[in-house]
N, C-alpha and C positions, 0 to 999 in steps of 0.2 A: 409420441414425440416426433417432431418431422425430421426429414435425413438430415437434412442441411439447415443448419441454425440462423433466423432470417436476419439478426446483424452483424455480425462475426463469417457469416457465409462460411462453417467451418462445419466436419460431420465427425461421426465416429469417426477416431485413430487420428486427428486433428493436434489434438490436444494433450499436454502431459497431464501426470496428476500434481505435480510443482506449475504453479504460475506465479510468475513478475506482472503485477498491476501500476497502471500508471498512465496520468494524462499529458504526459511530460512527452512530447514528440524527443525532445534530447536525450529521457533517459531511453525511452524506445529504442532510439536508432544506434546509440551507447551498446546497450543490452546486447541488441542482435548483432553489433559485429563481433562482439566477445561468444556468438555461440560460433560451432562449425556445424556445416551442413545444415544449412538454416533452408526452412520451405518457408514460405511467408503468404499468409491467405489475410489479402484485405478485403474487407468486408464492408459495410455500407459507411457513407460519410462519417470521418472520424473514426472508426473502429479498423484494428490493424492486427494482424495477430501471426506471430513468429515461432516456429519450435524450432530446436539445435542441440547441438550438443555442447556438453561442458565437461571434462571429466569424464566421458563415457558415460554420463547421466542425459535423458535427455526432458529437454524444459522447455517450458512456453513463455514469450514476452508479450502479454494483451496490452494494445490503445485504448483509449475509448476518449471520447468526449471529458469535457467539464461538467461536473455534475453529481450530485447522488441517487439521481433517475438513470445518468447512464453506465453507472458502474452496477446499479440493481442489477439491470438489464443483462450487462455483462456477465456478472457470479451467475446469474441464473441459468445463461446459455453456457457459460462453465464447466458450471456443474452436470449440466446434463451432459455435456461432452466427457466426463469422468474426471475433471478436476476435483481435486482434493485436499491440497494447502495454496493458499493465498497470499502472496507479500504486497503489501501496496507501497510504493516508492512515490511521492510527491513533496509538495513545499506547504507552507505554515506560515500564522504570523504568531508571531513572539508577542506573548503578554505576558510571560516573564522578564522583569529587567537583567536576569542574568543571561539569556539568552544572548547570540551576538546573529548577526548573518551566516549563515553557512551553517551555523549548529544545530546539531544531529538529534531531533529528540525520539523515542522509543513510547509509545502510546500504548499504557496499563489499562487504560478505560478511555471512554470517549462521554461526555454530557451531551444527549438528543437532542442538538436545537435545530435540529434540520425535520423532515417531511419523512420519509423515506424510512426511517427507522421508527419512526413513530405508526406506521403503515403496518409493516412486519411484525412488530412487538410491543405490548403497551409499556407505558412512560416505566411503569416498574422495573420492568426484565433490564437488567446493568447491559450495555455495551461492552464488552468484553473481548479483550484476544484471548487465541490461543496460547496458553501460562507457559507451556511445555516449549513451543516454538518461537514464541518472544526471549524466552531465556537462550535458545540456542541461535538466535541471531543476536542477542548480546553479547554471548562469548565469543561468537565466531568475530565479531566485529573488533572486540577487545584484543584476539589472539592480531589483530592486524593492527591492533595499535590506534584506532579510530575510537576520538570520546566520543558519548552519548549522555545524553540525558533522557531518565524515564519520569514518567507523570502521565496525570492524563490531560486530555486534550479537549477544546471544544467543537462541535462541528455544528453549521449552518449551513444551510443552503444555496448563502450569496455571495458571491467573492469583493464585490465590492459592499461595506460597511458606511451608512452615515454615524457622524461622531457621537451622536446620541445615544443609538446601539453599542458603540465601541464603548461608552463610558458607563453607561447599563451592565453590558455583559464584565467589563474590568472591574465593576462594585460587586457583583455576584462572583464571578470566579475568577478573580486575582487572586485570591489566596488558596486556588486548588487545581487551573488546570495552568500547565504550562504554556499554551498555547491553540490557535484556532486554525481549522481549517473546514475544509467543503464534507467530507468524503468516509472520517474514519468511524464514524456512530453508524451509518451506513454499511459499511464493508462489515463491521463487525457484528450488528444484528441479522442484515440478509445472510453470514454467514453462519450463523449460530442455527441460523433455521433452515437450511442445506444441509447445517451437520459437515461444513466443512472445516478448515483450520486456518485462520488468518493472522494475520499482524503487520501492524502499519509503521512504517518510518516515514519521517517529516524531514525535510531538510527546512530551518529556516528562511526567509527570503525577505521578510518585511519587519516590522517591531512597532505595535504601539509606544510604549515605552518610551522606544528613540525618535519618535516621530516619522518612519520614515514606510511607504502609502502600500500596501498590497501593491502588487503589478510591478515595483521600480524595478525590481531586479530584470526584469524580461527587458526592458530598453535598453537597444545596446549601444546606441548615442549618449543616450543620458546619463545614464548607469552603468560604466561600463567596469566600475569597479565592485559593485554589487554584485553585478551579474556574477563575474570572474568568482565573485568569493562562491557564489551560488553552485554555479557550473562545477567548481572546482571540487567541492565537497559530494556531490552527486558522481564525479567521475572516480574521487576515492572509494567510494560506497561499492558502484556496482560490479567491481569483479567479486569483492568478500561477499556481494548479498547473493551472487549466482552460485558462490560455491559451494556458502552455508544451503542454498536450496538444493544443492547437489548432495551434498553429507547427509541433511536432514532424509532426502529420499533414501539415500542408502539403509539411515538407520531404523526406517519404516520397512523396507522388504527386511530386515536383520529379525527384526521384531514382528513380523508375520512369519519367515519361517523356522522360528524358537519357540513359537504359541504352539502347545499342545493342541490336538487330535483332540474332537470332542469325545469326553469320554476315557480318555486315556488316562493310565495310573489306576483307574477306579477298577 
């Protein structure tokens, strides 16, 4: 493994074993002013990477690109860097009509329509979170009072859809995932074969349903009430989801040092 990881430009002692994922330059720059004592090693175009503190825990904020090639990329130089749980923090488009902008979905499973997980693991192996840590970022988000919705999700490779595809994938899984996006069938297969612990939050941003296009929420002429609802919901999100990855860490060293001594008792 080489010292220095070649897109991340990060080496050993880099990196937590908690990282915050995300292509979201707002939830990035969000994240890291909420650490203290933040070192920040950017790394090649697009890729960013922040560790701080929170609580006396200390945690990583990774950039990366759009994509589920450059988020592979990322877990994998992650990992070798000794990460260990993964949150992915991005946005979604609503193919549930209940969904609204701004709302918060929790991804149980992810549908392979993307490249990248299909790479890693065949169609069979489920995309899957971490059960254990999806449920402790429910509560933790609930103890703050933040709804959510859980479902699962679908993921593609393309951020922009012709209606043909949208009306396609709405016949097939309107009645099962709540929602589409790039990244989380990805994160959760290249995860599972790491051996690491992931789970993905969506913030909604677009909605078939309502008509209204991927991308409008980022215009901040056009949309500048979308946006708002968008931004807004993200800036509620990221102190509970730094603190749940704080707690979460604690209760990982809790639960290594209460594990018996191989051998012990016998």
């Amino acid at each position: 493994m080489p010292r220095i990881q070649p897109f991340t430009k990060a080496g050993k002692g880099d990196v937590s074993t908690h990282v915050l994922v995300t292509s979201l330059e707002e939830v990035y720059e969000h994240a890291v002013s909420l650490l203290h004592d933040v070192v920040e090693r950017p790394g090649r175009p697009g890729f960013r990477l922040a560790t701080g503190s929170i609580h006396r825990a200390r945690l990583s904020v990774a950039l990366r690109p759009v994509g589920p090639s450059a988020l592979a990329i990322l877990i994998e130089e992650l990992s070798r860097l000794g990460a260990r749980v993964l949150l992915h923090l991005d946005t979604g488009l609503a193919i549930s009509p209940s969904l609204g902008i701004g709302s918060v979905v929790l991804a149980t499973a992810a549908i392979k329509g993307d490249g990248v997980s299909k790479t890693y693991a065949p169609m069979e192996v489920p995309a899957i979170p971490d059960y254990t840590l999806l449920r402790h970022i429910q509560q933790s988000l609930e103890i703050h009072d933040i709804k959510t919705v859980a479902g699962v999700v679908w993921s593609l490779d393309t951020f922009y859809l012709n209606e043909q595809l949208l009306e396609q994938g709405a016949r097939l899984y309107g009645k099962i995932a709540l929602a589409l996006d790039m990244d989380t069938a990805s994160l959760f297969t290249v995860s599972m074969s790491r051996r690491l612990m992931s789970a993905s939050v969506l913030v909604i941003e677009s909605s078939l349903p309502k008509g209204i296009e991927r991308g409008s929420s980022y215009l901040e002429e056009e949309s500048e009430e979308l946006r708002k609802k968008v931004l807004d919901s993200i800036e509620r999100l990221l102190r509970p989801l730094l603190e749940a990855l704080a707690l979460h860490m604690e209760k990982m060293k809790g639960i290594k040092l209460s594990s018996p001594r191989p051998g012990a008792g016998l």
